[in-house]
C-alpha positions as CSV (number, residue, x, y, z in Angstrom):
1,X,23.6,26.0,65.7
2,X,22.5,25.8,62.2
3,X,21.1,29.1,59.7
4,X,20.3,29.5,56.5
5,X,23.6,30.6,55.2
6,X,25.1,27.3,56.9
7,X,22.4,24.6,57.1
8,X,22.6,20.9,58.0
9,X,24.2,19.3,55.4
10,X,22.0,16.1,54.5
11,X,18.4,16.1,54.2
12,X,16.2,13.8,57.0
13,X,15.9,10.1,55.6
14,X,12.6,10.9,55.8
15,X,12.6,13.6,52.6
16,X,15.5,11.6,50.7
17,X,13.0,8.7,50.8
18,X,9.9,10.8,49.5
19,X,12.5,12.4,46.8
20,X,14.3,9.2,45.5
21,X,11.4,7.9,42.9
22,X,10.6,10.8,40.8
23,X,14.1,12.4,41.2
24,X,15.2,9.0,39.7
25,X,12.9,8.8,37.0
26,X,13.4,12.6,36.0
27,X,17.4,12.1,36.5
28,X,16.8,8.8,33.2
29,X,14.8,10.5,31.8
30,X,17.3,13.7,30.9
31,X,20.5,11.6,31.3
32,X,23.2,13.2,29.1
33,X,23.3,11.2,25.6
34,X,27.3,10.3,24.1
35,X,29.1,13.3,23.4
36,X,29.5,14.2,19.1
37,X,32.9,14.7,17.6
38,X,33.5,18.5,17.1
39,X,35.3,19.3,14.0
40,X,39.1,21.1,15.3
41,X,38.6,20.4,18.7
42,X,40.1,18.1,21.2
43,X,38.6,17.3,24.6
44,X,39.6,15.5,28.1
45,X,38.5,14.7,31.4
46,X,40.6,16.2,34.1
47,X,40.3,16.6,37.7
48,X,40.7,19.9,40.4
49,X,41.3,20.2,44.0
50,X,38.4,20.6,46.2
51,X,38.1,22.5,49.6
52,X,37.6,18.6,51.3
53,X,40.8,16.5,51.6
54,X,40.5,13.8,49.2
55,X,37.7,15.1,47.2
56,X,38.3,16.5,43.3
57,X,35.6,18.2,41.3
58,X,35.6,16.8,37.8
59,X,35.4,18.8,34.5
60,X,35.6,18.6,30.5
61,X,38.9,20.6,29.2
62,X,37.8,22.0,25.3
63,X,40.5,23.3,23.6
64,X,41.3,23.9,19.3
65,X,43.4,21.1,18.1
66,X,45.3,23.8,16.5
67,X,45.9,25.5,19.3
68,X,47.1,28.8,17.5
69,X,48.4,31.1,20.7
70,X,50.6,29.7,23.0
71,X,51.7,30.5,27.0
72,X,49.1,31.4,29.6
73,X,45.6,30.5,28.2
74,X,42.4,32.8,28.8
75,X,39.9,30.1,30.1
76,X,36.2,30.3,30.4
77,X,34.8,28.1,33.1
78,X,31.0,26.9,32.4
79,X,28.5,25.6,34.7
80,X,25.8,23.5,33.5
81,X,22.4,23.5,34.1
82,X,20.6,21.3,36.8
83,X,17.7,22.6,39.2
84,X,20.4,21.8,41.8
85,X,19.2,18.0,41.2
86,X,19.8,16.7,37.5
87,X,22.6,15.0,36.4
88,X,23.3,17.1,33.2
89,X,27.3,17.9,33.2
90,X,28.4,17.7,29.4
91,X,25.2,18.5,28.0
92,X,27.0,21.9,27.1
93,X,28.9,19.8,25.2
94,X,28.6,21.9,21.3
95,X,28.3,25.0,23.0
96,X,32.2,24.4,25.1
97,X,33.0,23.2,21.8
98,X,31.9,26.3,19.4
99,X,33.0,28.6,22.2
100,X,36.7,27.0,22.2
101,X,36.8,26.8,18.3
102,X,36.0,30.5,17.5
103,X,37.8,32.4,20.4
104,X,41.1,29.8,20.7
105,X,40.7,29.8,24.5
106,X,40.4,26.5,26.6
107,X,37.0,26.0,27.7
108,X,36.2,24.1,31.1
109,X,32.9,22.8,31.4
110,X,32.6,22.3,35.5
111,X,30.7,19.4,37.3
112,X,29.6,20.5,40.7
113,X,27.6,18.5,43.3
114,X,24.1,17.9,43.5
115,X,21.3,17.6,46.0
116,X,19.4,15.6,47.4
117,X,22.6,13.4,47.9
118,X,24.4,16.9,48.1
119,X,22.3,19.8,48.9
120,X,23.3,23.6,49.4
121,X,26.5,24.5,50.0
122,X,27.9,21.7,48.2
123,X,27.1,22.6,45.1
124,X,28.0,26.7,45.7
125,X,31.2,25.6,47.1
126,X,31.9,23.7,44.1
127,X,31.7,26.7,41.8
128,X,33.8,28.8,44.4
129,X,36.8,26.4,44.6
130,X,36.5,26.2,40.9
131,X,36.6,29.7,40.3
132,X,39.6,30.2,42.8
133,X,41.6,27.3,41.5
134,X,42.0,28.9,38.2
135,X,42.2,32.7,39.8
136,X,45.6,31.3,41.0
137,X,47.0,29.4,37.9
138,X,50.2,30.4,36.5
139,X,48.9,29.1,33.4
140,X,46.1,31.1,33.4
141,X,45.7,34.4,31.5
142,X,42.2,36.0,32.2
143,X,39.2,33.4,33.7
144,X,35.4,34.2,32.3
145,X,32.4,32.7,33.5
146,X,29.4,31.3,31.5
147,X,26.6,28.8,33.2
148,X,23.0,27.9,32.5
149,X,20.1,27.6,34.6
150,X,21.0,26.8,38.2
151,X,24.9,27.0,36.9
152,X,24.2,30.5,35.2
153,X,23.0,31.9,39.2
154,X,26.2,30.1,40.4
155,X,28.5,31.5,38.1
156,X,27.4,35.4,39.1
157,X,27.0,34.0,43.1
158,X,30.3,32.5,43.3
159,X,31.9,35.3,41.7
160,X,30.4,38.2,44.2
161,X,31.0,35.5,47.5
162,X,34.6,35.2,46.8
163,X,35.4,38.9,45.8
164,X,37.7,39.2,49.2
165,X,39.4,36.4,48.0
166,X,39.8,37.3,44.3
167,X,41.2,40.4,45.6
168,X,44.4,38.3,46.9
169,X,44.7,36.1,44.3
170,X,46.3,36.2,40.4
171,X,43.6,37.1,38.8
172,X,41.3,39.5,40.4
173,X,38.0,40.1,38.6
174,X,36.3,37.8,36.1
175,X,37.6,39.1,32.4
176,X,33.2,38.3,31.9
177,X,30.0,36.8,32.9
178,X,27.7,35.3,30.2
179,X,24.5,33.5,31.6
180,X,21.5,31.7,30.3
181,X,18.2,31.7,32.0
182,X,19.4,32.6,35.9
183,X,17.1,32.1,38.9
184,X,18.0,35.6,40.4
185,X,14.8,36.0,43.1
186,X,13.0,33.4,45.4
187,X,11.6,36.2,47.4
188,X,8.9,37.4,44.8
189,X,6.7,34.2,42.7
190,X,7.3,35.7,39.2
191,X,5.3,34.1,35.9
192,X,6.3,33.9,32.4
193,X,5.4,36.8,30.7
194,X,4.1,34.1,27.5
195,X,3.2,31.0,27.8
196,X,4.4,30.2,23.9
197,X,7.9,27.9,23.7
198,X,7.7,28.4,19.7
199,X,11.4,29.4,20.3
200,X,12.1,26.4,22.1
201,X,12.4,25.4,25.5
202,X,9.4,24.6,28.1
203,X,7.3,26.6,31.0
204,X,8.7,24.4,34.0
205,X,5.7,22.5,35.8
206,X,5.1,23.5,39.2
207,X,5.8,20.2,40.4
208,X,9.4,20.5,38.9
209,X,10.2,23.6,40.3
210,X,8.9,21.9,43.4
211,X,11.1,18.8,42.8
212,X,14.4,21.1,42.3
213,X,14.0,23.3,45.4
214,X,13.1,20.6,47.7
215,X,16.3,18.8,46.5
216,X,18.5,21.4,46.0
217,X,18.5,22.8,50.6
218,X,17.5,21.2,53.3
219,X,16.4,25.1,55.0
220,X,14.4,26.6,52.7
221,X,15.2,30.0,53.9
222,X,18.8,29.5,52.7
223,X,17.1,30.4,48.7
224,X,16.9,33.9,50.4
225,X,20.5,34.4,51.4
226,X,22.8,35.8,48.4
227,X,24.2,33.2,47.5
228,X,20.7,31.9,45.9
229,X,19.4,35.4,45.5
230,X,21.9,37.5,43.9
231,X,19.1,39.9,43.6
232,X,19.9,40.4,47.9
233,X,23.3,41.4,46.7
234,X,23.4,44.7,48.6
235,X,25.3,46.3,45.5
236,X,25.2,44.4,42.4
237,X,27.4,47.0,40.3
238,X,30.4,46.5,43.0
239,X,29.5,43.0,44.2
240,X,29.7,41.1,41.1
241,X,33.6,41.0,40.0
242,X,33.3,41.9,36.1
243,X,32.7,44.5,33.8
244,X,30.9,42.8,31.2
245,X,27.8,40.7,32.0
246,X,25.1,39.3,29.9
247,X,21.8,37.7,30.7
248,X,19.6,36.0,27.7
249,X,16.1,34.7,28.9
250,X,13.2,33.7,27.3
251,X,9.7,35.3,28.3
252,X,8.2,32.1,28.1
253,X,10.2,31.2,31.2
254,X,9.0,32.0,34.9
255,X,12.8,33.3,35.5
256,X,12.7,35.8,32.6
257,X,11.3,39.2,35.2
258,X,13.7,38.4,37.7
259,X,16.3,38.8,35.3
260,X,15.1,41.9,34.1
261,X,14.5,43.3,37.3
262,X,18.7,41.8,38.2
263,X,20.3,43.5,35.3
264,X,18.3,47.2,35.7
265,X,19.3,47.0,39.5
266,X,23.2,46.8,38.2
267,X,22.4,49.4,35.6
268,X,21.0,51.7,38.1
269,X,24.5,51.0,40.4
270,X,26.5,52.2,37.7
271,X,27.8,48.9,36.2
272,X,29.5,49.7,32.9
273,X,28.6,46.7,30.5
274,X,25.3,45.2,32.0
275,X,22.7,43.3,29.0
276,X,19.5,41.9,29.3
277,X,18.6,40.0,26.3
278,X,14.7,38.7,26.0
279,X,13.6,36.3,24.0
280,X,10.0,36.4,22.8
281,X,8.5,32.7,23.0
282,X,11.3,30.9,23.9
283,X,11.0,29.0,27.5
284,X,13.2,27.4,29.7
285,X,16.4,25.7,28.2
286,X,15.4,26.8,24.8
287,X,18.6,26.0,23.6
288,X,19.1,22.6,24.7
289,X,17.7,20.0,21.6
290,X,16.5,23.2,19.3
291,X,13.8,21.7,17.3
292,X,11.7,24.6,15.6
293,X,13.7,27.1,13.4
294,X,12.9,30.0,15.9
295,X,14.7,27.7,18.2
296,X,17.9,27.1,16.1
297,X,18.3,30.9,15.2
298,X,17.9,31.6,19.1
299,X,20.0,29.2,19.9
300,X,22.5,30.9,17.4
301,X,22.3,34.1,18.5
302,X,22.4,33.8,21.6
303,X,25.4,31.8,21.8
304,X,27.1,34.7,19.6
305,X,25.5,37.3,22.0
306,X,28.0,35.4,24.1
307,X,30.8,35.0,22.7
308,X,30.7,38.8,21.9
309,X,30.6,39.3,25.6
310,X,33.2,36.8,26.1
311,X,35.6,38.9,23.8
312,X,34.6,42.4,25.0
313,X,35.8,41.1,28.3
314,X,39.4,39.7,27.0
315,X,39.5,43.3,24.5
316,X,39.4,41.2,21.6
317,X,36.6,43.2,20.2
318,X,38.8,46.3,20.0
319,X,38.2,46.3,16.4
320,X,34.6,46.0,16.2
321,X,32.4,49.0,16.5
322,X,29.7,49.8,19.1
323,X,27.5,49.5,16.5
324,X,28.7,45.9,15.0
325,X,28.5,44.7,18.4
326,X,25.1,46.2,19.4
327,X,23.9,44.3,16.1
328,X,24.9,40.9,17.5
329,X,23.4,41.4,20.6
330,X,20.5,42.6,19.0
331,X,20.4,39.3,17.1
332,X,19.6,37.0,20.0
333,X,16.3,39.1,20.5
334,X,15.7,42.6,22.2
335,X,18.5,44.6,24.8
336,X,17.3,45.9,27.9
């Protein structure tokens, strides 16, 4: 007996047939270009345990060449962007990079399965063992989340689904979570509040959003469950295991009121370090191929809005003021 928190796990050869040409031509058509040297920093492919015997979930390891602390290693474990259907891991490629380089920790950019070959839970149970894995490392320090997109709900619904087991393992709360552009609400049809990408980025077609939630379950009732919805998360303030979260969205993206409406409901709770940050004219992905200078300088800022969160999380920003650090959130846009 089957349900939307544990559907079949294929699709019917009749929808993979009726998905495989324009998920193919969209999958070229964004494939991932040859990753750029980064000044200082060193990179490798390693491999993690899965759940499945046999099976290993792949990543990119970022680290300083000149590593400057040594023993257990704060980590921060990123999940890429995808619709649940794009084959986009390492396209976060200068943002691991800039991320490792200014805060010395190792940066883990995460593959994770993807429909319609692989459609949910694989992908949600991806994230979850990743998240665990490194929970229980002795040579991990502290573990903070980042993601984008479909990786950006992932990283804040894997955290909250495997609180229980965070709670027996090394490390029990995520030191932070910093997400771009997060689906956080299939139940209500939101619209971009602009339809102006001057900051970068696009308004998703229809037909795309389509495409990536047809590919992405086989029930389409599961988008409802919390592990799609974290806006279903009964309490968001105790749900989600961190104290310092961070959501940057741009209003010319269809996902941008959701997160609004997300980050006000963990306010409300009583969560202690909760930040919306809005963009005005910048769409979906606006930070991926920046081509206007509104693009670039969002891009920029929001990537330092992050890595503020990042440190507020590890106590690194101990020395900076409320008021410095308001400032560089401030920079990516406005606070809600």
């Amino acid at each position: 007996m089957t349900s939307p928190e544990d559907p079949p796990r294929q699709h019917s050869l009749f929808t993979r047939a009726l998905l495989y040409v324009p998920v193919a031509i969209i999958r070229f058509a964004t494939r991932v270009s040859r990753k750029e040297p980064i000044e200082g920093i060193k990179w490798e492919e390693i491999e993690i345990p899965s759940r499945d015997a046999g099976r290993t979930i792949k990543a990119f390891r970022y680290y300083r060449a000149d590593r400057v602390r040594q023993g257990p290693r704060d980590v921060l474990l990123n999940f890429h962007g995808s619709g649940w259907m794009l084959h986009l891991w390492g396209e976060d490629h200068l943002y691991a990079g800039q991320v490792a380089k200014e805060l010395d920790i190792d940066v883990y950019d995460m593959d994770y399965r993807k429909g319609p070959e692989a459609p949910f839970p694989a992908a949600h149970d991806d994230v979850e063992d990743a998240i665990l894995h490194f929970a229980n490392k002795d040579d991990v320090k502290s573990v903070s989340l980042s993601g984008f997109s479909a990786g950006a709900n992932m990283a804040i619904s894997g955290s909250a689904n495997v609180q229980e087991k965070l709670s027996q393992s090394r490390i029990k709360e995520m030191s932070s979570i910093s997400v771009l552009y997060p689906p956080c609400d299939w139940s209500i049809a939101d619209h971009a509040p602009s339809k102006n990408c001057e900051g970068g980025g696009l308004l998703l077609p229809p037909f795309v959003i389509w495409l990536f939630n047809a590919c992405a379950v086989v029930d389409p009732r599961s988008f409802l469950t919390k592990r799609f919805s974290i806006a279903k998360l009964a309490s968001p303030a105790q749900d989600i295991p961190s104290k310092h979260i961070v959501i940057v969205t741009g209003d010319g993206d269809h996902l941008h009121d959701g997160g609004v409406r997300f980050v006000k409901a963990l306010q409300d709770g009583g969560h202690p370090d909760a930040t919306f940050i809005s963009l005005k004219n910048a769409g979906h992905s606006f930070d991926k191929s920046p081509k206007t200078d509104l693009a670039r300088k969002y891009t920029a800022s929001a990537y330092e809005a992050v890595i503020a969160n990042i440190q507020r999380g590890l106590g690194a920003a101990g020395g900076q003021s409320n008021e410095t650090t308001l400032r560089r959130r401030q920079g990516a846009g406005t606070t809600a």
